[in-house]
C-alpha positions in Angstrom: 331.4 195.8 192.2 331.9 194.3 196.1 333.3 190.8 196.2 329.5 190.4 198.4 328.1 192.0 195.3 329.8 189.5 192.5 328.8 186.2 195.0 325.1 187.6 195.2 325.0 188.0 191.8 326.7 184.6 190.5 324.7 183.3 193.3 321.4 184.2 192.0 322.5 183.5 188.4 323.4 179.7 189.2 319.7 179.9 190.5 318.0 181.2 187.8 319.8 178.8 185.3 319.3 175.4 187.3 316.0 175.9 188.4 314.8 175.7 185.0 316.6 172.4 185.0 314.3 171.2 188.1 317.2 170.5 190.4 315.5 170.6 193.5 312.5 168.3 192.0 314.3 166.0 191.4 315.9 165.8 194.6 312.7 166.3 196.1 311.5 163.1 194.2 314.7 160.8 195.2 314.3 162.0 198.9 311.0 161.4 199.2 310.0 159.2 201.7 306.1 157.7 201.7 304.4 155.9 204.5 305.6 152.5 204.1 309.5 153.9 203.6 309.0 155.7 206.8 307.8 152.1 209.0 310.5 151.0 207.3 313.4 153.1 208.8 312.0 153.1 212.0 312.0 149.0 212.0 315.6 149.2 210.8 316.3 151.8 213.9 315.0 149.5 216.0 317.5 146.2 214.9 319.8 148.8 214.9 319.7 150.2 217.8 319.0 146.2 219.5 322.1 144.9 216.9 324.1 147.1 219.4 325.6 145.0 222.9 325.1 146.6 225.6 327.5 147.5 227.9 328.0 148.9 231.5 329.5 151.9 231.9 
C-alpha cells in the first residue's frame, strides 16, 4: 500500500467513525449565527472600526 493510499484510507476511516459522533453538528450548532447575532457583529465592527484614531499617512 502507497503512503497516498494509507492517508486516504485512515482519512476516510477517521470520517466514518466521528461522523457518527455528529462532529460537524455540533460545530454547526456553536457557529451558528441567527439574525440578531449577525446585527450584532456588524454594530461591534462599526465601534471597532470608529474605536480606531485616525491617522494621516
Amino acid at each position: 500500500m502507497s503512503r497516498s493510499e494509507l492517508y486516504t484510507t485512515a482519512v476516510a476511516d477517521y470520517l466514518a467513525r466521528h461522523r457518527a459522533a455528529g462532529v460537524r453538528e455540533r460545530l454547526d450548532a456553536a457557529y451558528d449565527i441567527d439574525d440578531e447575532m449577525a446585527r450584532l457583529a456588524s454594530v461591534m465592527a462599526v465601534v471597532q472600526a470608529e474605536s480606531v484614531p485616525r491617522e494621516k499617512w
